[in-house]
N, C-alpha and C positions, 0 to 999 in steps of 0.2 A: 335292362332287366332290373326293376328294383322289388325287393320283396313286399313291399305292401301288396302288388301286386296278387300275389300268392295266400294273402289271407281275409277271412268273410267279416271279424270282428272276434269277441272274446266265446271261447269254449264256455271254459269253466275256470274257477280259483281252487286249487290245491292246497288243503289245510292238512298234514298230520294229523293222528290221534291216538291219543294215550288207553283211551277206551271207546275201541268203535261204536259196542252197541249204544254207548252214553252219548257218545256224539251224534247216531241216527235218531234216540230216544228227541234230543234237543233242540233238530234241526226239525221233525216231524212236531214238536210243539209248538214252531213258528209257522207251522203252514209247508213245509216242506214233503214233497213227495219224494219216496227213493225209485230212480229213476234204473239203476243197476243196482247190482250187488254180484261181484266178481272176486275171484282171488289170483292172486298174483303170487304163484310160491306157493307159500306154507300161509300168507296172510292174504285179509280181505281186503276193499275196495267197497265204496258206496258213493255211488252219485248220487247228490240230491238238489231236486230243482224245486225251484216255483218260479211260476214265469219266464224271464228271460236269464236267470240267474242258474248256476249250477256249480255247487262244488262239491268236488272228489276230497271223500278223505277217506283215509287210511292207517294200518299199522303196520308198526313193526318198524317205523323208521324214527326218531329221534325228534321230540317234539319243544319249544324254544319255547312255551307254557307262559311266555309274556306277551304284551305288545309286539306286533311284528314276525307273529307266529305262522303267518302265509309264506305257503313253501313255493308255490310260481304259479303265476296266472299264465293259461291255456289260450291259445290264440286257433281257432277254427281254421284248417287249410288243410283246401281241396285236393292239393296239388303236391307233398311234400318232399317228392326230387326239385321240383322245378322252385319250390322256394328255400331250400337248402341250398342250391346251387346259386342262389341269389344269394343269402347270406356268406357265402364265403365270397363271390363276388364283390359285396360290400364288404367285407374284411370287417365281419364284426366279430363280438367274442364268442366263439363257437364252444359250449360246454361237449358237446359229443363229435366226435373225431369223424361218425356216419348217422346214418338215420337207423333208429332204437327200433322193436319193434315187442308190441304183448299180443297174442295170438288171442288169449284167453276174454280180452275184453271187446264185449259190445257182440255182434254176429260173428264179423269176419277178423276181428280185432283190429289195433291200432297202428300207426307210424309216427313217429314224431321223432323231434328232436331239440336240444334244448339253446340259449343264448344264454350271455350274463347282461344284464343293462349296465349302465355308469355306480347304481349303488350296488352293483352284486346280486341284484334284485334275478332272479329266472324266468326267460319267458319261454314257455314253451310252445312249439308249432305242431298241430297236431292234424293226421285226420284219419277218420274212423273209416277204416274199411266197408 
């Protein structure tokens, strides 16, 4: 069982944001559609794509405003018991203890959960209901 296995390619990149609507305003002037617009809590959520590209930002969480401000790239999976089960089988570094889950996003909402890579870097596995 190895987890590649279990995933299609990359979701989306997850940026923070200090000001959503400034962030939607920014990405929509480079060609950017918003693809969601969701809350999580008390704060938002905005997907936004062009082409094969998508990233989720968001508030309310703590934004790092330099270089290296990407908070974890999203990896597509279909399957998120069966590749969770894979990752502790490989013994990698497991940020969540079980599989996460936002009801609120997307139809039926999400499942994921997250890794640390060798820089601390986040991957997350995700898949949308």
């Amino acid at each position: 069982m190895a987890l590649s296995d279990y995933f299609t390619g990359i979701q989306h990149v997850g940026i923070p944001s200090v000001d959503l609507d400034k962030t939607i305003a920014f990405y929509e002037s480079l060609g950017f559609k918003q693809a969601g617009l969701f809350h999580n809590g008390a704060n938002r959520c905005a997907f936004m794509s062009f082409g094969n590209l998508t990233i989720e930002t968001w508030e309310g969480d703590p934004t790092a405003r330099k270089a290296g401000a990407i908070n974890h790239i999203s990896l597509n999976t279909p399957d998120v018991d069966k590749a969770f089960a894979a990752a502790k089988q490989q013994g990698l570094r497991l940020v969540d203890k079980e599989i996460q889950s936002i009801p609120s996003f997307w139809e039926h909402g999400i499942r994921y959960f997250n890794i640390l890579g060798p820089n601390e870097e986040t991957i997350e596995f995700c898949q949308i209901l």
